[in-house]
C-alpha positions as CSV (number, residue, x, y, z in Angstrom):
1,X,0.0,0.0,0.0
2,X,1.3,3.4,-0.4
3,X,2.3,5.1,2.6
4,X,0.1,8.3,3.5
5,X,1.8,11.3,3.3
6,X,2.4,13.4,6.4
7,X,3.4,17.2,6.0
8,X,6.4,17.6,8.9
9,X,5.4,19.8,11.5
10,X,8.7,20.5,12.6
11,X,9.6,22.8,10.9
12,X,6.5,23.4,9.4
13,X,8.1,23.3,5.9
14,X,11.0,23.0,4.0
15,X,11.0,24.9,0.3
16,X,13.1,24.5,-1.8
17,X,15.3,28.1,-3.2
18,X,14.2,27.2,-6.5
19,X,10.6,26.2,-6.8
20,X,9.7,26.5,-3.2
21,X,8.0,23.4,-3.3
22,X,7.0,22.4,0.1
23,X,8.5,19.6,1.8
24,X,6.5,16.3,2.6
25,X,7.6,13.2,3.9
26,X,5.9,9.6,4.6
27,X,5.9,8.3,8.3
28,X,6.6,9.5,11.4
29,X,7.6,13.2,11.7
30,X,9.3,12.9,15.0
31,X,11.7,10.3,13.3
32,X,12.3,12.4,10.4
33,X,12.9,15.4,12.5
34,X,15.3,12.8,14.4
35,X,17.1,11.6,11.1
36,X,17.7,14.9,9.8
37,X,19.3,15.9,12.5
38,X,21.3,12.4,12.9
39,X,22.7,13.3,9.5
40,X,23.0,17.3,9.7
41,X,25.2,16.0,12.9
42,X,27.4,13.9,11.4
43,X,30.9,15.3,9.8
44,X,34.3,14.1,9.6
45,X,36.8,16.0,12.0
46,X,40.1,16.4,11.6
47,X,41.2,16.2,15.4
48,X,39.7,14.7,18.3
49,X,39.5,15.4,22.2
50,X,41.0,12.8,24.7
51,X,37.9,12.9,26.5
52,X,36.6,8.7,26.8
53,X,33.6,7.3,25.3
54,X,31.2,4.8,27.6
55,X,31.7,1.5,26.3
56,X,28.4,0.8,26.5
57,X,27.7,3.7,23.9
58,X,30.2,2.4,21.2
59,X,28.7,-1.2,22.3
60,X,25.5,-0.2,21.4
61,X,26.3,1.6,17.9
62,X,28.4,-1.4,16.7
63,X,25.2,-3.5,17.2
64,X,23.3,-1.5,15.4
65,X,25.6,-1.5,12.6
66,X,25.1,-5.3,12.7
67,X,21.5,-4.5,11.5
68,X,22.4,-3.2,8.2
69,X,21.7,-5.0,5.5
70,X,23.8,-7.1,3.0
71,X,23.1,-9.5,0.3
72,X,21.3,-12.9,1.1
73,X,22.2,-11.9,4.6
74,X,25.6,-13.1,4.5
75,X,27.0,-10.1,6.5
76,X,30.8,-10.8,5.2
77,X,32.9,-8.7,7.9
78,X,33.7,-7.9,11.0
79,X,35.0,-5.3,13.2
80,X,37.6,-4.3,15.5
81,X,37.1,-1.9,18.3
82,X,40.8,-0.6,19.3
83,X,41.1,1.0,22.9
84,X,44.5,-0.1,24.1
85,X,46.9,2.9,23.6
86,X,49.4,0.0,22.6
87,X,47.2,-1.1,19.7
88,X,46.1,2.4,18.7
89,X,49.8,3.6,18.4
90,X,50.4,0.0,15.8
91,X,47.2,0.8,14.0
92,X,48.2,4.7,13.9
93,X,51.5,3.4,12.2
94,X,50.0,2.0,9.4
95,X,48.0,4.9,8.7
96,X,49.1,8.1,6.3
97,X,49.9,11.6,7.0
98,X,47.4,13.0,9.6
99,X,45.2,9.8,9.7
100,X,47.5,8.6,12.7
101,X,47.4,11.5,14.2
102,X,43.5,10.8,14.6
103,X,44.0,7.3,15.4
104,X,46.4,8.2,18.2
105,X,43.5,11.5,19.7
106,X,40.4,9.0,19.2
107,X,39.3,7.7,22.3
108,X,38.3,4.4,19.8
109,X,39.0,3.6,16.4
110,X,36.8,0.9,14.6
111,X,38.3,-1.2,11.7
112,X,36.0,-2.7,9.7
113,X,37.3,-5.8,7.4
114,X,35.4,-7.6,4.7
115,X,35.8,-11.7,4.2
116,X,36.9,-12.5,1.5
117,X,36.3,-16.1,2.2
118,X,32.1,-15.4,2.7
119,X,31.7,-19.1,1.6
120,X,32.4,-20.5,4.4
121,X,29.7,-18.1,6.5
122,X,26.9,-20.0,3.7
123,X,26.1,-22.6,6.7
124,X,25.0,-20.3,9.6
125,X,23.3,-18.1,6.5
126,X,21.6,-20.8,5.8
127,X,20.2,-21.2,9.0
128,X,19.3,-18.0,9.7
129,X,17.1,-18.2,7.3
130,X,15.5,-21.3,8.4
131,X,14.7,-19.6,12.1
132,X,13.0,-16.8,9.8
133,X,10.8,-18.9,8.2
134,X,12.1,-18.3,4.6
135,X,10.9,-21.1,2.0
136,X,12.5,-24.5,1.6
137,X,12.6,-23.6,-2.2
138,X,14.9,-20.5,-1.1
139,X,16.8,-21.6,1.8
140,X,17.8,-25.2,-0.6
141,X,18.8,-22.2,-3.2
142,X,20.6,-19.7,-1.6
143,X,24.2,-21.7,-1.5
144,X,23.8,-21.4,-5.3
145,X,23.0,-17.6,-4.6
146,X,25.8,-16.9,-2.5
147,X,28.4,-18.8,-4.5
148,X,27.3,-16.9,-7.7
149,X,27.2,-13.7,-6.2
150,X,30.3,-13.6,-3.3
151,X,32.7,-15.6,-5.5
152,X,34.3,-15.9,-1.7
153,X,36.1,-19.2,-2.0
154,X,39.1,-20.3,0.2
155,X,41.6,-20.1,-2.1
156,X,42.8,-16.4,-3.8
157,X,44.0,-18.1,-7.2
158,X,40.7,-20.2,-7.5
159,X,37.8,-16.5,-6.3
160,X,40.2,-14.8,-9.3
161,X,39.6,-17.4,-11.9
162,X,36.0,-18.3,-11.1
163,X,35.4,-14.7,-11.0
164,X,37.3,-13.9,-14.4
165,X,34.9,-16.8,-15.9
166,X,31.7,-15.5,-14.6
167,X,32.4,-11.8,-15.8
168,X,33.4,-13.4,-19.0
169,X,30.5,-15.7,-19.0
170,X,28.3,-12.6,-18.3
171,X,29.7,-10.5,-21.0
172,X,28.9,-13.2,-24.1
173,X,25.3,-13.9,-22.6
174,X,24.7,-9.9,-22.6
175,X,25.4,-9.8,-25.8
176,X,23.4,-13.0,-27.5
177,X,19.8,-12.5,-28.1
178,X,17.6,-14.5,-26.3
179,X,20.1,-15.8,-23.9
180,X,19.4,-16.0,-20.6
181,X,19.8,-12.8,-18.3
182,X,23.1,-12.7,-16.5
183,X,24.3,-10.4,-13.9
184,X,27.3,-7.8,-13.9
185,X,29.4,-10.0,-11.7
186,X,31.6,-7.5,-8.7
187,X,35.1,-9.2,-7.8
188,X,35.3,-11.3,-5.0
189,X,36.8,-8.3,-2.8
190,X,34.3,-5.4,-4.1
191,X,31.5,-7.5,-3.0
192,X,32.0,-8.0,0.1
193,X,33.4,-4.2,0.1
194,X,29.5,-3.2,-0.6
195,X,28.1,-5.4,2.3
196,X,30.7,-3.4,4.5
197,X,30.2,-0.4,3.8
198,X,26.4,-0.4,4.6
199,X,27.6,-1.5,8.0
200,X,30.3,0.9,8.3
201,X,27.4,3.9,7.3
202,X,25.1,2.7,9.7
203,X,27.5,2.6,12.3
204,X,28.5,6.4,12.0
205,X,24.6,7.6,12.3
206,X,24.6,5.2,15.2
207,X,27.9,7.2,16.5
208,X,26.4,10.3,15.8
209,X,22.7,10.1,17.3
210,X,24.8,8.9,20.7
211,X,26.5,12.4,20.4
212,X,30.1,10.6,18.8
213,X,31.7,11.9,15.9
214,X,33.5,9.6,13.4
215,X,36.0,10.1,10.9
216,X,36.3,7.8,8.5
217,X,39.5,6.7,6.8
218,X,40.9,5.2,3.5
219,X,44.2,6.3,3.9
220,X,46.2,3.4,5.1
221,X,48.4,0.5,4.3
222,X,46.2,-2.3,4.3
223,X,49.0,-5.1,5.1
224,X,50.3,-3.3,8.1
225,X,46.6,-2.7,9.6
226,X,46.1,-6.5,9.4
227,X,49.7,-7.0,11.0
228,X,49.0,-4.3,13.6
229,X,45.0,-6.3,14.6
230,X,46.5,-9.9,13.5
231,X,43.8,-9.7,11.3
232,X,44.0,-13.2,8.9
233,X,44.5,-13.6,5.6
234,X,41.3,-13.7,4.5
235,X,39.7,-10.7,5.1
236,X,40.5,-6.9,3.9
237,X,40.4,-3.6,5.0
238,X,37.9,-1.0,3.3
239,X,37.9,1.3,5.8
240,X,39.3,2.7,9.2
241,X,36.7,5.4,11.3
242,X,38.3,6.9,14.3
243,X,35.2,7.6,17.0
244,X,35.2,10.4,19.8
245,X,34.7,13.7,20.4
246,X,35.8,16.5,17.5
247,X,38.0,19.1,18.9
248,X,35.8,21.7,17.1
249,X,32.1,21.9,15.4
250,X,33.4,23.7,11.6
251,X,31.3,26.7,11.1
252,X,30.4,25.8,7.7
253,X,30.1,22.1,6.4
254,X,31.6,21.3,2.6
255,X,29.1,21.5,0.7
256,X,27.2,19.2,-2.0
257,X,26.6,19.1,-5.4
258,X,23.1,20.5,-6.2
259,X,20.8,17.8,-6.3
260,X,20.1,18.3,-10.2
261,X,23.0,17.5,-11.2
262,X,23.3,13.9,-9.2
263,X,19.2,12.8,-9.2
264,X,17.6,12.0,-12.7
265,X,13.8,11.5,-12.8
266,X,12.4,8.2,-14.8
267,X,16.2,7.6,-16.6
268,X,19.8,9.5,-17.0
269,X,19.4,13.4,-18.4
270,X,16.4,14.2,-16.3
271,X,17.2,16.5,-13.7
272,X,14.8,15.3,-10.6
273,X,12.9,18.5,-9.5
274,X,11.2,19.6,-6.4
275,X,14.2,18.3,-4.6
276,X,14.5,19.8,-0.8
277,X,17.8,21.5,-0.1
278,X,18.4,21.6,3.8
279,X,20.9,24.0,5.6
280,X,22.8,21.0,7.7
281,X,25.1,24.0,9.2
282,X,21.6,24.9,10.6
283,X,21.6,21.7,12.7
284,X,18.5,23.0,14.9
285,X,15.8,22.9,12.2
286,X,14.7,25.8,9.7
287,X,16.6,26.7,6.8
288,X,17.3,25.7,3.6
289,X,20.7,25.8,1.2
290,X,21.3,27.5,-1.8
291,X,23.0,24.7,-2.6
């Protein structure tokens, strides 16, 4: 059913510069009021204050990360919460220029690997499933599913040749009439990179509704960060996000492109209109960006 529209009373509206096209939004408006401030809050700082985090707060916005979603549900990652000043000075050596730096102010740093080997997760997946109630037809299927999609075997020589044969496979059956519809096949490593980085977003709204900011990080040497966690073989590093408290709030956030030149209504070349333009340096509620 379609969801009933529900004009947000708080603010009253939002128009945007152009059209001045009021806002209106499906749902609650307390949670979008909530939301919008969640992600007018969030920003990446460039230094940190010493001051400690509750564990129970960075406890609590790791398990909602775990809530984001990822193909068939096979959640191919894990993450590192490092606290120890001795592991936060090996971790701040393997990052570059003034990412250490961060590492070593952050209260907490969370490193977020992706498994390269998802395979081997297809059992529990499996089961998960199950609990849920999902068909026998599916739950019989999604092995298939998850070996077509993740390419995540064991061994590194055998996910790059299976995954060279697939894309290759994919590329003659997209162009034969009347052959069967094949997807556009992701390496072995920038899948699982998608199903981690859903995590890793979710993870810095969590931060920032518990008042944390995060800075996320893709400046590092990926080998050493693994030496410096012992992080096997088998899993890589997408991204690093030091969590704390900024040093300072910038006056003015980097801005955005404006939204007609990155939305297209119905297909490419169609600027979307009536798009909202909010003033996130405006983090209490009212105004809207030139942007």
């Amino acid at each position: 059913a379609t969801p009933t529209l529900v004009v947000v009373t708080w603010p009253p509206f939002h128009f945007h510069p152009h059209n001045r096209v009021p806002v209106k939004m499906g749902g609650s408006s307390e949670l979008v009021a909530a939301f919008r401030k969640i992600v007018g809050r969030r920003f990446s700082p460039r230094a940190f204050k010493p001051d400690p985090i509750d564990p129970s707060i960075i406890r609590t916005c790791l398990s909602f990360a775990q809530r984001s979603p990822s193909s068939f549900n096979v959640q191919p990652y894990i993450a590192i919460l490092v606290t120890s000043e001795a592991r936060k000075e090996a971790l701040a050596g393997a990052m570059l220029g003034e990412n250490g730096t961060k590492v070593r102010a952050a209260p907490a740093t969370v490193v977020f690997a992706a498994d390269l080997q998802s395979m081997n997760l297809t059992e529990k997946v499996v089961k998960l499933a199950q609990e849920a109630g999902a068909p026998g037809q599916f739950t019989r299927q999604l092995p298939t599913y998850i070996q077509m999609m993740s390419g995540g075997y064991d061994n590194p020589l055998l996910r790059q040749g299976v995954y060279g044969i697939k894309s290759g496979l994919g590329v003659v059956l997209r162009n034969v009439p009347g052959a069967p519809a094949a997807p556009e096949f992701n390496s072995p490593e920038a899948w699982a990179y998608k199903q981690t980085s859903l995590a890793c977003m979710t993870y810095m709204h969590a931060a920032a509704a518990h008042g944390l900011d995060t800075a996320p990080m893709e400046g590092f040497v990926a080998e050493k960060v693994c030496r410096a966690l012992n992080i096997p073989c088998r899993y890589s590093v997408p991204m690093v996000i030091a969590t704390g408290y900024a040093e300072s709030t910038p006056a003015k956030r980097m801005g955005r492109f404006p939204p007609s030149e990155v939305f297209h209504d119905d297909c490419f070349g169609t600027p979307l209109d009536q798009m909202p333009v909010f003033d996130f340096d405006d983090t209490g509620d009212s105004q809207t960006s030139n942007a």
